[in-house]
N, C-alpha and C positions, 0 to 999 in steps of 0.2 A: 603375563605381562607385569611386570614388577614397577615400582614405584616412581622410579626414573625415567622409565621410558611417557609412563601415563602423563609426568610432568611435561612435556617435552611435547605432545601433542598439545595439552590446553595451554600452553606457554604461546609454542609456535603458532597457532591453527587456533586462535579462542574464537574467532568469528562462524570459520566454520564448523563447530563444535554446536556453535547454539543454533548454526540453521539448519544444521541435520537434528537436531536432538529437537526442535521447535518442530520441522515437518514431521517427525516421529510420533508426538503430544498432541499436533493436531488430529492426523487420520484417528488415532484412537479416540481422542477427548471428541471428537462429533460425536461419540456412541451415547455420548450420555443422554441425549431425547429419548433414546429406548427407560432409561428407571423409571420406573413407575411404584408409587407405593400402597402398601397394604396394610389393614390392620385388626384384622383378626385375631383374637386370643385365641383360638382355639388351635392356630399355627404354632403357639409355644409348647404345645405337647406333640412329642411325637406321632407319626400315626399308625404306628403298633401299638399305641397306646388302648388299657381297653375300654377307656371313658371314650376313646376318639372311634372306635371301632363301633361300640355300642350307638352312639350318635350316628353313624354312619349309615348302620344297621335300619336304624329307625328311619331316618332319612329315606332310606331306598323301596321300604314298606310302604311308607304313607304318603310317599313324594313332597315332603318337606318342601313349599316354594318361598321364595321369596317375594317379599313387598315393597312396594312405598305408599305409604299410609300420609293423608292431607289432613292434618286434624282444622276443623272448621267451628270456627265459634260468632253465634250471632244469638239475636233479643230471641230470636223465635226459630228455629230451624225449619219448623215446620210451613213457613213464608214463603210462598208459590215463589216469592221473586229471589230468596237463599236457595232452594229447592233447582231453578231452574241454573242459576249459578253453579254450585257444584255439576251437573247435567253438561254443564257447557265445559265445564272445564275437564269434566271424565270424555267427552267427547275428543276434544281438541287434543286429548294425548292418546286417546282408543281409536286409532284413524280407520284400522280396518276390524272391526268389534268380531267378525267370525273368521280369522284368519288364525285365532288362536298362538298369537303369538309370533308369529312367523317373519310377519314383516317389521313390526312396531315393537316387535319384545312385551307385548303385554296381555295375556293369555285373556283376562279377564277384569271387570269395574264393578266392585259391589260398594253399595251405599244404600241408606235410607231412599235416595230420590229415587237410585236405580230400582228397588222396591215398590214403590210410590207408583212408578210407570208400569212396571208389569201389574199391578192392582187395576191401574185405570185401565190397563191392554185389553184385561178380559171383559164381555162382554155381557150387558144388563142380563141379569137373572133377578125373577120372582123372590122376592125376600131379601135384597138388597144386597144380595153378597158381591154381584158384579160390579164394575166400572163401567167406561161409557162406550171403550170397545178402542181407545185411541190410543196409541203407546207415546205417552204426553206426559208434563206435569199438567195437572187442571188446576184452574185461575180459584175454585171455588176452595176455599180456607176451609170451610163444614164439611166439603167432600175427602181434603185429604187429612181432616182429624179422624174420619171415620176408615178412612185405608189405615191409619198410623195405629188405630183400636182394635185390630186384626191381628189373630192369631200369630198369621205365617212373620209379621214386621214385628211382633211384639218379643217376637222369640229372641231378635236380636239385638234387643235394650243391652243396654251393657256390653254388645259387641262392636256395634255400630253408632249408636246414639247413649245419652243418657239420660233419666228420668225428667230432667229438668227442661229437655228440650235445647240446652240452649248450646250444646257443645255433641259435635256428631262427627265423623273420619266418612275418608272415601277410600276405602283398599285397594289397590290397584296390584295384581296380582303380575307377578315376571315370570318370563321364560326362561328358561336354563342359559339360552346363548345371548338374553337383553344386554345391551350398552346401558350401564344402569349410568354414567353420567350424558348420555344422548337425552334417555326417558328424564330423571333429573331437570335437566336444561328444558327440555319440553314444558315439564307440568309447570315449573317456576314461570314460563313464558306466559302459558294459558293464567296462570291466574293473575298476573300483572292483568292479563289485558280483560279479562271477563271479569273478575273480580269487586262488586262496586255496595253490594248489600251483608257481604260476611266481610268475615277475618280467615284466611285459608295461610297458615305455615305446611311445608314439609317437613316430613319425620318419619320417625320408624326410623329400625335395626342400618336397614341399608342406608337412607339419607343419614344417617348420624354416620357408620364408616366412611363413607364417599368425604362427609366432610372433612374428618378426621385426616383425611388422606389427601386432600386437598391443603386445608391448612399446615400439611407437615414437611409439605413440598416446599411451601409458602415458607416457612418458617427455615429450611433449609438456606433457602434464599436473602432470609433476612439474616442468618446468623454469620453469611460468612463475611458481607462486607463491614460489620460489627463488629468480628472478631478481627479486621485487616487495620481497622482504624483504631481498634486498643493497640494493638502488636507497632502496629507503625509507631504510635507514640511513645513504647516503650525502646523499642528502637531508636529511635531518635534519640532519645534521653544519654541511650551508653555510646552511643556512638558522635553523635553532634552532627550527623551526616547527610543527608538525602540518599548519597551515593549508597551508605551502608544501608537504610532502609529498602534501596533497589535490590541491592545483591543477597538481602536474608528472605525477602518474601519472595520473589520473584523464581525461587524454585519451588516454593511453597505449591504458587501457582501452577505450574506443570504437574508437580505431584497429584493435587487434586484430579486436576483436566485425566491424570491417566488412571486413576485410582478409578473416580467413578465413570473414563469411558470404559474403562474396561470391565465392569459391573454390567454396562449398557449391553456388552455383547456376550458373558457370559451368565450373569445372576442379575436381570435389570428388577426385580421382585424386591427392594425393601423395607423395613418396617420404622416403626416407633424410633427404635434404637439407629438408626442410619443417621438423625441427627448428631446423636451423641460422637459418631464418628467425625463428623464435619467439624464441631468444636475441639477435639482430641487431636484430628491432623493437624489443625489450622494450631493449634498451640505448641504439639512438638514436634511438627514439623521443621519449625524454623530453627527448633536447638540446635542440630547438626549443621546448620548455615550459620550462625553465633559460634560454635567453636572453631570450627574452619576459618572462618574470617576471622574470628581473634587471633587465631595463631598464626596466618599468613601475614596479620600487621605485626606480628611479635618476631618474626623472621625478615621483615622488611629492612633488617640492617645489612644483610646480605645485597648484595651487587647483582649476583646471578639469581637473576627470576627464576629460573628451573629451581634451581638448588631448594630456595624457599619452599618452590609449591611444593616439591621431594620431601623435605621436611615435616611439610603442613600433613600430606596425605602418609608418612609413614610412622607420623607420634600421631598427631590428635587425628588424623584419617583411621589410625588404629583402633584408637579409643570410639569412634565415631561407630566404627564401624561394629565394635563388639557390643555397642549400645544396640545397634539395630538388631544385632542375632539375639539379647536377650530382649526387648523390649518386645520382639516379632515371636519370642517367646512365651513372653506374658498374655501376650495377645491371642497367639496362637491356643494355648491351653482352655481358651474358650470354647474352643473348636470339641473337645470331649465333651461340650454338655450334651442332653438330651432334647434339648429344646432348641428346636430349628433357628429361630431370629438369632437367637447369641450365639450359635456357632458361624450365622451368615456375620455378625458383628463383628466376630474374631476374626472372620477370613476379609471383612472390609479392612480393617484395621491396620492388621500382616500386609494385605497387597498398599495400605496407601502407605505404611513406613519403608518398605520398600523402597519404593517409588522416590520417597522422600529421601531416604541413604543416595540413591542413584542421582536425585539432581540435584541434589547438595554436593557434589562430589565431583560430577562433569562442571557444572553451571557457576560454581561460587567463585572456581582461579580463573573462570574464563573472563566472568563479569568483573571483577576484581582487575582482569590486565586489559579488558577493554574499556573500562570507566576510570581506569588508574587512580585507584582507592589507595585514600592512606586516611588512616583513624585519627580521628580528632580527640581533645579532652578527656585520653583517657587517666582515670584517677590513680592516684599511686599511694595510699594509704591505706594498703593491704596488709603494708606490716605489723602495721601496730595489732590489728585484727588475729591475725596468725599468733604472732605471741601471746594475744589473751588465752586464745584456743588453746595453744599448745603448755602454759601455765596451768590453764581449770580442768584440763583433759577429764583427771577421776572424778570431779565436781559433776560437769557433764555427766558421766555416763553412769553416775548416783542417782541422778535427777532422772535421767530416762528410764532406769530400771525401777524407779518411784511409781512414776508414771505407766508401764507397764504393769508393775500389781495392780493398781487402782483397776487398770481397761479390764484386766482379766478378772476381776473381783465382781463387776458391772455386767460381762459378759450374759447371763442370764437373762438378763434386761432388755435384750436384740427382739426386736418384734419383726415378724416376718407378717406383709399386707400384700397382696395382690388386688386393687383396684381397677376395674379396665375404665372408669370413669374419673380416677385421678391421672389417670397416663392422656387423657384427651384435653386438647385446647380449651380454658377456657371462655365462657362467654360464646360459644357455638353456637344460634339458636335452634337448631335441629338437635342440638343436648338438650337444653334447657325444655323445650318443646317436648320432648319425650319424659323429660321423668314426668311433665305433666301429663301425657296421654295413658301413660303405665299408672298412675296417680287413679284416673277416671276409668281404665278400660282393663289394666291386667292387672294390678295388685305391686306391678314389681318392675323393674326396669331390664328384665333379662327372666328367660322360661327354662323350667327342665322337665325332665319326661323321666317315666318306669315304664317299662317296657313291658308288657304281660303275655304271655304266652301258652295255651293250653290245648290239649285234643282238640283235633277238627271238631265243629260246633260246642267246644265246652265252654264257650262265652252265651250262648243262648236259655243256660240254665239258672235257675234261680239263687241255687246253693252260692254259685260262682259270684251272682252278682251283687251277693249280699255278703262275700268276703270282702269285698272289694270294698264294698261302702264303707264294711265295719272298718277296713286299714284305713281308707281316705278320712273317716271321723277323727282318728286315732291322729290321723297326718294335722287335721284341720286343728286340732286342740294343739298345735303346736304354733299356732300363727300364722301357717302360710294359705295359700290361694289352693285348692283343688279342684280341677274341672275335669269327667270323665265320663264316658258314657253310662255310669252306675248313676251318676248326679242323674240324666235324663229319663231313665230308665223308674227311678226311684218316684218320680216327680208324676209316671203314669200311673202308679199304684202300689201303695204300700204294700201288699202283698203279691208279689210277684209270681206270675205264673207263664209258663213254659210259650203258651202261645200269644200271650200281648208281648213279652221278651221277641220272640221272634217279627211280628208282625214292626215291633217299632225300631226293631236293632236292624234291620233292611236300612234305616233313614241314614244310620251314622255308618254304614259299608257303601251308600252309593253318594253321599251328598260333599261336595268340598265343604271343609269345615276351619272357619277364621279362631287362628291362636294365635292369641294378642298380633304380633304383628307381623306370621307368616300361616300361610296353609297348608293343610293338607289335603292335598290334592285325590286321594283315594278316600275321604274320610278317615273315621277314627278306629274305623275294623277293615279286618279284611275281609277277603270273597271267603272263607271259608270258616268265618267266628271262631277265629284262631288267636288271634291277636289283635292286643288294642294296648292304648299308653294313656297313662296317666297322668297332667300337666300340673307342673307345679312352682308357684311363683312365689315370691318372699316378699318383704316391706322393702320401699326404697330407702336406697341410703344404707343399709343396713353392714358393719363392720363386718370382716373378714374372720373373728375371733366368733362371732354369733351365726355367721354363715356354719362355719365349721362344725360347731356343737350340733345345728339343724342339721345339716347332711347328714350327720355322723347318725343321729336319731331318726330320723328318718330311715336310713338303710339299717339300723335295727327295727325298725318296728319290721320292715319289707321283709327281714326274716324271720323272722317271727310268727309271719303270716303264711295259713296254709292256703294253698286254694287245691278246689278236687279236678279232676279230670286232667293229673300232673300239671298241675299249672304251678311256672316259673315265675316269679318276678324281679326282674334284672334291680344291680343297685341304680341311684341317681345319676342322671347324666342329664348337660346342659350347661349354659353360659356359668350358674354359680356354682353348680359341681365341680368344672373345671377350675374354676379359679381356688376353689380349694385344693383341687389337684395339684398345681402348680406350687400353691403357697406352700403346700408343704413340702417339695423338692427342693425349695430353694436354698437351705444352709447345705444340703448334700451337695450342692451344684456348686456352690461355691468354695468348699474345703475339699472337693475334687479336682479342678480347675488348679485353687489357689497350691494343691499339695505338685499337681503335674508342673505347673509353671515354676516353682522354689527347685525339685528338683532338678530340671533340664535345665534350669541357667544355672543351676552349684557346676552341672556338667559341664557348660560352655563356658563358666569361667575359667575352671580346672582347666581345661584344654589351651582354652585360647594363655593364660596366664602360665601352664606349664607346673603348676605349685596348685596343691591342694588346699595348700595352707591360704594362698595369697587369692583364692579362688573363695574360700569360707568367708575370709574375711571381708571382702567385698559384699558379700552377700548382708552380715550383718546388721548396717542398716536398715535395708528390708524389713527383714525378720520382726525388728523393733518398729516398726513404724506399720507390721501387720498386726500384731500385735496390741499395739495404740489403736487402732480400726473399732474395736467393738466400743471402744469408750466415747469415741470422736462419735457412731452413730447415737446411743445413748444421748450425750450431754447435746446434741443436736434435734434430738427425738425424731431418727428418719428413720426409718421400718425398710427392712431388708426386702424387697422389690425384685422384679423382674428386668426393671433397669439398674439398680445398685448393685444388684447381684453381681454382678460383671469389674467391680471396683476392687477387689485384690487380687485379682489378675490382674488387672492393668496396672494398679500401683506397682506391681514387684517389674514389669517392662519399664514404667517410669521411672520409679524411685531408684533402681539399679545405676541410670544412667550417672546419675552422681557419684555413687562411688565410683564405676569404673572409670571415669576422667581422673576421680582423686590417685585413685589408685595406679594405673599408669603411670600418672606424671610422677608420683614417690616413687616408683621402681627405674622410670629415666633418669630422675635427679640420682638414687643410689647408683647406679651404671654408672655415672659421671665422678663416683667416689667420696660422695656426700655421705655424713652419718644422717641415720634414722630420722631423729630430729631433727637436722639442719635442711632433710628433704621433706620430710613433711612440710615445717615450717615453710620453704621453696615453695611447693606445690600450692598450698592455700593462697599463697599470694598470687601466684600465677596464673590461678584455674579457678580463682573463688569466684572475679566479678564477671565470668562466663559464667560459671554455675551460676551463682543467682541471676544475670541477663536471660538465663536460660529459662528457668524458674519463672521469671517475672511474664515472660512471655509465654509461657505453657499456660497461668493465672490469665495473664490476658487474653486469651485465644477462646479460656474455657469459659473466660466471664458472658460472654457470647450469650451463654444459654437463658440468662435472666429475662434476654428478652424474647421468651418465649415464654407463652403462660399456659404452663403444664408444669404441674408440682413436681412431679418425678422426675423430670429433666433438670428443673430448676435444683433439686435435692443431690440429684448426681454431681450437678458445676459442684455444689457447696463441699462434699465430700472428695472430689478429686482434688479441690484447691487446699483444704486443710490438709491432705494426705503429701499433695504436693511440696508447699511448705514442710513439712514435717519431715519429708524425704531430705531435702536439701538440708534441712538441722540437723537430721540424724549423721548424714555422711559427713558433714564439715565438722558434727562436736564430737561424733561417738568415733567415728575412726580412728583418729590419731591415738588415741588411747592406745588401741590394737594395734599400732602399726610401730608402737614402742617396745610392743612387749621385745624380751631379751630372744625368745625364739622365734621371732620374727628375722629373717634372711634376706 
């Protein structure tokens, strides 16, 4: 179907054009109640990964469960009337306490008080070791400071409570198939209403996700109609219109509705980054609706409506269109990362530009002849602009290649951070509430494990458990946290022998045992004293550059270390191992990415342009403006990220798009039998205050993100909008240079 005929439908038939293409966007666009999001770091590695395999591994040994953890803070914990409070409120979400999970999703309620009761459950014994036989908290204060001076509660000071008394957690243990926002909703309910002698927050691993993933939704919601009210106003401005602000967003709008129904029904699972998608559409989105409509008022001297749209859809519908194959390329080149979210980010991206080409494309001549749109105040002082251009051309592109030594001078300077607590909302209090619980109870805001492995019972021998102690000493003189069954074993007797080894390594093969803020479910050995892991936690806060040295030292010392009866010990795995995993794929992912995406669009300009030459040149821009990237993060001081990472692929889809409008319109003007310079000059004037219209509105779409408070989103807006500007400079100053030279054709 060629250009004429296309015309000729949205000319004739613009009504019903938008109410098939509208019942189209709807049936899909319902799908989107299916997205749901997630946010898991551990998702950024793939899972033949062997940090994600080894995790896994462990996982399946010891029954890794998940929690949610009530951190509870009052004068006195040990207050029959705080004591019965927590009770009531482990109650009111433990509805069936021996169903083991089944019904309620919650296998298990350990806390001081739940201690407390089984103390008073058993019954009086001769020398006071009994209680009074009632499975109760007792009213008597003297009675339960003398439960809380017992062995079996004392054990788990610093698991459960802490010396002072005055701050203690309730663990509430999940089942594999729990609705962790049902239980959620529950516990928050119970302690509204029990609640009247403590302070009870939720937290833990799981409430902090849950949040994270609530708020991201939340914030999805808040960015788009923020980014509809910058976009409009900018609209407004070049247009003078209403009518133009209907006909540029109003396919915006479809696009979305089909992008993420159709997420809904094929991939409704997404992350972090699925914002950053919202503000990307929502900003270039609407460029292909600003060229289209500029050029259909620019044809509007024409008599025959067809004629016009024909026109519209066979120059700037070209260029439009060549924009989408490289921009859906830039996008696309995501898709070869290693890391599941950015390649889901690339394929969000690809399907919503799409989408956007296609209702830019139906929607823009229909709304245009059913609104009968004609452009107000548009400026005409382009010329003078063009002439300076085309005068300073070598001045410009002096100045850019300045500026490009400089970025590459600084290049060194690139910091690469992976955070998973700068990528989250601030002000959460289930964040804030955790570093304090990891502050009082685990050392660290996130756990990692060593895996240890030896001959059936080579963990019951002395030799074994005093290698173990000597590596964890060796680990502890490096500042982190160690807890393992050598720490309890060591604790019964400095000289170890064979049969207390055995009689007390039974406790940690049959007992659930609380880390920091999940269990394990089998204990810390297995049935055959084969295997056991070693927990290891860091200081909060702690940079990404000092993680790295730790891990790295750490899995030196682990080899380093023998242990007898073949015992292996796996390297580091866990929340901050990962994050140094990652940290350090990230420049590879990105000069992967960025070299696939430069590549496939030199292809598709070649192609589409016919001219290698006129296919290079295009590209140019780019180049210089990837180029400019290392110095723009530098004098910015933003660290190459798991969300930045994804910024020079996308730039080369964005930034592309200017040239190629430039560049078309100087190859129509020279068709028409213009010199070089008299089509350049043409084109800039022609295509400039769309380009920048374009521009301004890509800036306003992405400014969107400010109002989300999460660093790394906010660092992303910052760097697409300088990159973006920068794109639009580079093709209006640097091309025309190139587009003079003599073998140029």
């Amino acid at each position: 179907m060629n250009s004429k005929t296309i015309a000729k439908i949205l000319v004739k038939r613009p009504k019903a054009v938008i109410l098939v293409f509208t019942v189209i966007t709807v049936i899909i666009g319902l799908q989107i109640q299916n997205v749901y999001m997630v946010s898991e770091l551990s998702g950024y590695l793939p899972r033949d990964h062997p940090s994600i395999q080894l995790w896994e591994e462990i996982d399946k040994e010891f029954q890794i469960a998940s929690t949610i953890v009530i951190y509870v803070e009052a004068d006195d914990i040990r207050d029959p009337y705080v004591l019965k409070e927590m009770d009531r409120v482990s109650g009111k979400v433990n509805k069936y306490d021996l169903d083991r999970g089944e019904k309620d999703g919650i296998v298990s309620v350990t806390s001081i008080a739940s201690l407390i009761k089984d103390e008073n459950a058993k019954p009086y014994a001769i020398g006071g070791l009994g209680g009074t036989g009632k499975f109760e908290i007792p009213e008597d204060r003297n009675l339960i400071s003398r439960y809380v001076a017992r062995e079996l509660i004392q054990a788990t000071e610093g698991v459960l409570f802490i010396n002072t008394y005055k701050i203690a957690i309730i663990i509430l243990q999940l089942s594999n198939e729990a609705d962790y926002n049902i239980i959620l909703d529950d516990v928050q309910a119970a302690i509204e209403k029990e609640v009247r002698y403590s302070d009870m927050m939720i937290t833990g691993l799981v409430a902090m996700q849950q949040a994270i993933q609530k708020e991201s939704m939340e914030n999805i919601r808040i960015i788009f109609p923020i980014a509809l009210i910058f976009i409009s106003i900018v609209i407004f401005f070049f247009n003078r219109t209403l009518k133009g602000v209907i006909i540029i967003l109003l396919p915006l709008g479809y696009a979305l509705a089909l992008t993420f129904g159709l997420f809904g029904i094929i991939m409704p699972e997404l992350t972090l980054l699925s914002i950053a998608i919202v503000a990307l559409l929502v900003g270039l989105g609407v460029d292909y609706s600003i060229h289209l409509l500029n050029r259909f008022s620019e044809e509007q001297t024409l008599d025959d409506k067809i004629e016009a749209v024909e026109k519209t859809l066979k120059f700037t519908g070209k260029a439009v269109f060549l924009s989408t194959i490289t921009t859906t390329i830039g996008f696309g080149s995501l898709m070869v990362s290693s890391m599941p979210p950015v390649v889901t980010f690339g394929l969000g991206c690809v399907i919503g530009i799409i989408f956007c080409f296609i209702s830019a494309t139906i929607l823009v001549p229909c709304l245009a002849m059913v609104l009968k749109f004609k452009k107000n105040g548009r400026a005409h002082n382009w010329k003078a602009v063009a002439n300076i251009i085309i005068s300073n051309k070598k001045r410009f592109a002096l100045i850019s290649c300045f500026f490009a030594v400089i970025s590459l001078i600084v290049l060194p300077g690139i910091r690469t951070d992976v955070n998973y607590f700068e990528m989250a909302p601030k002000g959460l209090p289930e964040i804030d509430k955790y570093f304090e619980y990891s502050e009082n109870f685990g050392g660290g805001t996130s756990y990692n494990m060593l895996l240890i492995e030896t001959d059936s019972q080579g963990l019951t021998y002395p030799e074994t458990i005093e290698a173990i102690y000597t590596m964890e000493e060796e680990i502890r003189a490096l500042g982190a946290t160690v807890v393992s069954i050598a720490d309890g074993l060591k604790e019964v007797s400095d000289i170890l022998e064979r049969s207390i080894i055995l009689e007390k390594i039974a406790e940690f093969a049959s007992v659930e045992e609380i880390i920091f803020d999940r269990i394990a479910r089998e204990g810390l050995v297995n049935d055959d004293y084969s295997k056991t892991v070693i927990i290891i936690t860091f200081k909060v806060g702690m940079g990404v550059e000092k993680l790295k040295s730790l891990v790295h030292e750490i899995n030196n010392i682990v080899s380093k270390t023998v242990l007898p009866f073949n015992g292996q010990i796996s390297k580091l795995t866990g929340q901050d191992a990962l994050n140094v995993e990652i940290n350090g794929i990230l420049s590879d992912q990105q000069i992967r990415s960025m070299i696939t995406a430069l590549l496939l669009v030199l292809a598709v300009l070649i192609l589409i342009f016919s001219s290698s030459l006129w296919g290079f040149l295009t590209l140019v821009p780019v180049i210089f403006v990837l180029v400019w990237e290392p110095g723009f993060l530098v004098a910015l001081d933003i660290p190459l990220s798991i969300i930045t990472i994804s910024i020079a692929s996308i730039m080369i889809g964005i930034g592309i798009d200017y040239g190629i409008h430039l560049t078309q319109r100087v190859r129509e003007e020279m068709e028409r039998g213009k010199s070089k310079i008299e089509a350049t000059r043409e084109s800039i004037e022609k295509t400039g205050l769309s380009l920048i219209e374009a521009a301004f509105t890509t800036i306003a779409g992405i400014s969107s993100v400010y109002f989300v408070d999460i660093l790394v989103i906010q660092q992303f807006g910052t760097v697409i909008i300088v990159m973006t500007i920068s794109s639009l400079v580079a093709a209006v100053l640097i091309l025309p240079m190139f587009y003079n030279l003599r073998f140029v054709k």
